[in-house]
SEMIBA-188019 format. One record per residue: residue number from 1; residue in three letters; chain; x, y, z of N, C-alpha, C in turn. Coordinates in steps of 0.02 Angstrom, whole numbers, plus 32768, in hexadecimal, padded with zeros to 4 digits. Layout:
N
+-------+-------+-------+------+------+------+-------+-------+-------+------+------+------+
! balum ! zamar ! vovex ! n.px ! n.py ! n.pz ! ca.px ! ca.py ! ca.pz ! c.px ! c.py ! c.pz !
+-------+-------+-------+------+------+------+-------+-------+-------+------+------+------+
!   NUM !   ALA !     A !    X !    Y !    Z !     X !     Y !     Z !    X !    Y !    Z !
...
+-------+-------+-------+------+------+------+-------+-------+-------+------+------+------+
# end
This chain:
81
+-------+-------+-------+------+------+------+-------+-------+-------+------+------+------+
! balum ! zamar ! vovex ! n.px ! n.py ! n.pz ! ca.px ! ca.py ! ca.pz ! c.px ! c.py ! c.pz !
+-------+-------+-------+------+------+------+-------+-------+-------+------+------+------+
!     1 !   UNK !     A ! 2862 ! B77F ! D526 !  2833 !  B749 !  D52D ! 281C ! B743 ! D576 !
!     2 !   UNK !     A ! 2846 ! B75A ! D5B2 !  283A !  B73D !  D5EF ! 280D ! B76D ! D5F7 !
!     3 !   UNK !     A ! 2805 ! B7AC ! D5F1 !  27DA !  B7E7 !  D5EE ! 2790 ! B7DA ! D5E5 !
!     4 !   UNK !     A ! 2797 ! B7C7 ! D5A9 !  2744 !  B7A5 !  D58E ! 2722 ! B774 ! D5A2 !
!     5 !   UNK !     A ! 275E ! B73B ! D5D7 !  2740 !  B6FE !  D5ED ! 2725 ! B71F ! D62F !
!     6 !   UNK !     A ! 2743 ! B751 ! D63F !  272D !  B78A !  D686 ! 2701 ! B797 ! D675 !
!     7 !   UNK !     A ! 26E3 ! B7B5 ! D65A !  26B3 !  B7D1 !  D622 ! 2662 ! B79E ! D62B !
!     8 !   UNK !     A ! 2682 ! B772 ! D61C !  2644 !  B73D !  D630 ! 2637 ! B723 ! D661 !
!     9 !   UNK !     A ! 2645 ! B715 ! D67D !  2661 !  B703 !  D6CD ! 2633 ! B738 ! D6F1 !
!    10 !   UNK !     A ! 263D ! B785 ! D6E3 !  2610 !  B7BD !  D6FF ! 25CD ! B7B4 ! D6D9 !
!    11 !   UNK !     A ! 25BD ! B7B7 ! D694 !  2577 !  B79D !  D680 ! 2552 ! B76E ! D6AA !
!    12 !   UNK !     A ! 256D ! B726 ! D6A2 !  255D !  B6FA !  D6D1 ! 2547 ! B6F6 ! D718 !
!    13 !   UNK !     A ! 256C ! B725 ! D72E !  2567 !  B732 !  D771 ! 2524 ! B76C ! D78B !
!    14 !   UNK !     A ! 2517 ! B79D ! D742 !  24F5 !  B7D5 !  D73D ! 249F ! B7AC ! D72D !
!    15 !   UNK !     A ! 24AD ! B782 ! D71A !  2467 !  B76B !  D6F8 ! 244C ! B743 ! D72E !
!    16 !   UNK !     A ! 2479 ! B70C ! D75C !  2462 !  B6EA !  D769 ! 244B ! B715 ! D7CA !
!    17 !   UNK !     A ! 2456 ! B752 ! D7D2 !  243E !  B76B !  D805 ! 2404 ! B773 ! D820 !
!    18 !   UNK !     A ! 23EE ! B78C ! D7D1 !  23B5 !  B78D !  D7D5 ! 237D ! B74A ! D7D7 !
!    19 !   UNK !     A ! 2389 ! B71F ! D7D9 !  235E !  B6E2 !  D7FB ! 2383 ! B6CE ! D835 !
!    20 !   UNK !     A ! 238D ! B6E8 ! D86E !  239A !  B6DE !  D897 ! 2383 ! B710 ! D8C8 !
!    21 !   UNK !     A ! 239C ! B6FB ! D90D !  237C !  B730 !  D943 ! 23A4 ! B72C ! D981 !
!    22 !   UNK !     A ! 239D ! B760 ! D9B6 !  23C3 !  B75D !  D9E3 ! 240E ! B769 ! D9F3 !
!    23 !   UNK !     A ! 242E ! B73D ! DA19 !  246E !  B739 !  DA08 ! 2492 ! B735 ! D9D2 !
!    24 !   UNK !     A ! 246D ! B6F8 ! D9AE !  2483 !  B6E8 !  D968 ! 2492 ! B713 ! D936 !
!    25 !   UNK !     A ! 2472 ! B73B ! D930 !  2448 !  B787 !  D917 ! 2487 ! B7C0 ! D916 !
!    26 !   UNK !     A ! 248E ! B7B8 ! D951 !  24D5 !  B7E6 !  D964 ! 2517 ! B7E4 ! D945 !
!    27 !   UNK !     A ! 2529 ! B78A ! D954 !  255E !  B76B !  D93E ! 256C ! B784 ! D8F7 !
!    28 !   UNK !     A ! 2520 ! B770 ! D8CC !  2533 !  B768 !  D896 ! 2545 ! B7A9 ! D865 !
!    29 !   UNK !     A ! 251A ! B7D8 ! D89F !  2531 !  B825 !  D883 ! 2572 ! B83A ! D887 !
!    30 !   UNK !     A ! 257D ! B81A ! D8BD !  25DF !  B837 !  D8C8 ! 2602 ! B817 ! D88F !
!    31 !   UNK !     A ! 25F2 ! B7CA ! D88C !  2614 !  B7B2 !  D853 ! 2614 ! B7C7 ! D822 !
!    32 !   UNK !     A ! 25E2 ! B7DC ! D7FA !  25CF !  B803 !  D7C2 ! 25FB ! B849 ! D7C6 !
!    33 !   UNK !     A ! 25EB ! B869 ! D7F6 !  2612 !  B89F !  D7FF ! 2663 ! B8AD ! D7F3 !
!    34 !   UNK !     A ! 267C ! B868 ! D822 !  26CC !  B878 !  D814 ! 26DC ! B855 ! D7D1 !
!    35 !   UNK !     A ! 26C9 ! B835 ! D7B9 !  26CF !  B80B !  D765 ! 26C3 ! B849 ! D736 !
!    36 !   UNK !     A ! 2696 ! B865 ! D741 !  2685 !  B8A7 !  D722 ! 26B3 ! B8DA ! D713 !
!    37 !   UNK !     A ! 26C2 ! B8F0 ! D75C !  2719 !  B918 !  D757 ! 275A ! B904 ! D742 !
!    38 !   UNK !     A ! 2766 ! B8C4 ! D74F !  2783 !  B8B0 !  D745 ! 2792 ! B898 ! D6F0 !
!    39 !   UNK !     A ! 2764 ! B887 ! D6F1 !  2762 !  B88B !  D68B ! 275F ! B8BC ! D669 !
!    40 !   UNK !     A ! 2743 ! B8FD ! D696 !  275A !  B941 !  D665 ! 279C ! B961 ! D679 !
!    41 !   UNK !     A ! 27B3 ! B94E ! D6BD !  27FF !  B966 !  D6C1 ! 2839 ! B92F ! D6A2 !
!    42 !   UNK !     A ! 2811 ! B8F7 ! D68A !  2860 !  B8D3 !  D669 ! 284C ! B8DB ! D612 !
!    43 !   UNK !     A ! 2805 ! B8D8 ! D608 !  27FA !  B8EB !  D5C0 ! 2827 ! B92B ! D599 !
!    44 !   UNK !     A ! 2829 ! B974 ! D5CD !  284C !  B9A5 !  D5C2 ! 289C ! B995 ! D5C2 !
!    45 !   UNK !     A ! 28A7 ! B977 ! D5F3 !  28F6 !  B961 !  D5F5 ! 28F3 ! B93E ! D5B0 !
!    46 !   UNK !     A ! 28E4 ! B8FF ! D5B2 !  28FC !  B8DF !  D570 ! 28F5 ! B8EF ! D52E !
!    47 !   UNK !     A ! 28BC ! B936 ! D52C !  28C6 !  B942 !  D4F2 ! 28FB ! B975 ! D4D2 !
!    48 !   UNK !     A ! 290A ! B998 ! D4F8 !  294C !  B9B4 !  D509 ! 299A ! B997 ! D4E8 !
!    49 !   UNK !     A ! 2991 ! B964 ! D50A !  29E2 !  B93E !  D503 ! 29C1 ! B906 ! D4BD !
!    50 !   UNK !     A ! 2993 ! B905 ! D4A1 !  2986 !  B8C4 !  D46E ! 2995 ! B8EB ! D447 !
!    51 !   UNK !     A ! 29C5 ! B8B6 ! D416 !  29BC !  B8C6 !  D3BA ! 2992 ! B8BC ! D3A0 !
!    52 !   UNK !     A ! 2980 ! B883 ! D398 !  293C !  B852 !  D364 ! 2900 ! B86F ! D361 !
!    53 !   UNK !     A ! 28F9 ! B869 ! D33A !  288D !  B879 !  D32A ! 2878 ! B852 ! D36B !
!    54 !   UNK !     A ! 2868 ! B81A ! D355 !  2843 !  B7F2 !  D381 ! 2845 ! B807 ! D3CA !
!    55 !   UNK !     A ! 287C ! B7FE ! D3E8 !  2886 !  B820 !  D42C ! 2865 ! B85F ! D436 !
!    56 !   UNK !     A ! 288A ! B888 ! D41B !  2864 !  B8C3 !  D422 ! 2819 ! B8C9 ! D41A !
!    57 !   UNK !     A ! 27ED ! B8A2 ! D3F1 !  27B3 !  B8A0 !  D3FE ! 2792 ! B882 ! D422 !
!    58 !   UNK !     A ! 27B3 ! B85B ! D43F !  2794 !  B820 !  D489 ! 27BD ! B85D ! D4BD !
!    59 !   UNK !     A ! 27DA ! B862 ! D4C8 !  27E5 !  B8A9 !  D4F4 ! 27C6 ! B8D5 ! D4FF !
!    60 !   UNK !     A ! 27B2 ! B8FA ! D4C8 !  2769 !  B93E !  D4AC ! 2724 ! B90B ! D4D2 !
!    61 !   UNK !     A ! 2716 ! B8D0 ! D4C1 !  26CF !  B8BA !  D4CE ! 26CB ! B8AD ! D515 !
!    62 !   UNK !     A ! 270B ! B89E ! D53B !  2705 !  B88D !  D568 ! 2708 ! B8BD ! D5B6 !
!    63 !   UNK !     A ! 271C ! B8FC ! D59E !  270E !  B934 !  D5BC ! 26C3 ! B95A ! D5AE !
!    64 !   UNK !     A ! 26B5 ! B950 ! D57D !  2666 !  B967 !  D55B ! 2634 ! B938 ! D57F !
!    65 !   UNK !     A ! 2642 ! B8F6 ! D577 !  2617 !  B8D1 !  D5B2 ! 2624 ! B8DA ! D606 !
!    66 !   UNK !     A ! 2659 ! B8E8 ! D607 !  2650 !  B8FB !  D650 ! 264B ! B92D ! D67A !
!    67 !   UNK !     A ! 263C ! B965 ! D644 !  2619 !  B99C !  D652 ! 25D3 ! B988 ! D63A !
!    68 !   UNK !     A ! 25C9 ! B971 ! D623 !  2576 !  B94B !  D626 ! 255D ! B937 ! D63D !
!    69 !   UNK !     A ! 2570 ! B8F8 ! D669 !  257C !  B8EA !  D6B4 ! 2553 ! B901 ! D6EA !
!    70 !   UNK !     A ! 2595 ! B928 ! D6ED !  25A4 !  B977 !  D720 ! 2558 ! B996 ! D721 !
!    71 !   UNK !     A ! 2540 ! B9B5 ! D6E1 !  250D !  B9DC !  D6E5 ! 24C5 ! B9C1 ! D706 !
!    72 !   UNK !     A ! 24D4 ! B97A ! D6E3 !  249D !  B937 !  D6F4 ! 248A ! B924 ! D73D !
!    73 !   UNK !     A ! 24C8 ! B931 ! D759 !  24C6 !  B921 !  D7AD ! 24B7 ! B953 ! D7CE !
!    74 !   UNK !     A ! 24CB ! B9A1 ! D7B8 !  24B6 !  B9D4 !  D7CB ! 2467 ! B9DC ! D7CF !
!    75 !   UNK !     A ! 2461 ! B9D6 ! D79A !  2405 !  B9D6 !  D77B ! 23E4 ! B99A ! D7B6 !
!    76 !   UNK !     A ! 23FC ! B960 ! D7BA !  23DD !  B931 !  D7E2 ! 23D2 ! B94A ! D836 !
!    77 !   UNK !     A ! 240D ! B959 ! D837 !  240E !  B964 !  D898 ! 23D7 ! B99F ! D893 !
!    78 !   UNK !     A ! 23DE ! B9D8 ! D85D !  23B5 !  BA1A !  D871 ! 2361 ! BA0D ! D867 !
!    79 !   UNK !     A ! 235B ! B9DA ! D839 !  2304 !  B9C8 !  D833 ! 22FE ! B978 ! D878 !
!    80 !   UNK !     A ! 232E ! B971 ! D872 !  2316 !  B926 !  D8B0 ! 2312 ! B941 ! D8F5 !
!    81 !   UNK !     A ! 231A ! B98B ! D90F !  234B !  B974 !  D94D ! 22F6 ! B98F ! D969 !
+-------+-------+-------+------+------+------+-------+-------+-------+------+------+------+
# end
């Protein structure tokens, strides 16, 4: 679960960059960025060590979004800069 709340946390952070500028702009890319990794390196961990369905699929989504992320911020810096 903490994975997927990471998960959003990097969406959030990914969406709202883009109406912003400057410094702000920056910030919010890094944020996005490490929420990003960070939800696909604990998504992989936890799905690993989980029994349950459920887990394991908030685990799976939450590495899949933050390689989504990832690609999203990539794509942004290379058409914004």
């Amino acid at each position: 679960m903490r994975a997927y709340i990471v998960s959003c946390i990097a969406v959030i952070a990914f969406m709202f960059h883009f109406w912003c500028t400057g410094t702000v702009y920056n910030i919010l890319w890094s944020i996005g960025g490490f929420f990003g990794i960070w939800s696909i390196y604990d998504g992989i961990i936890t799905r690993m060590f989980s029994e349950g369905k459920k887990q394991r699929a908030l685990a799976t989504s939450a590495a899949v979004i933050g390689i989504i992320v990832l690609l999203g911020l990539t794509m942004s810096k290379l058409w914004l800069l």
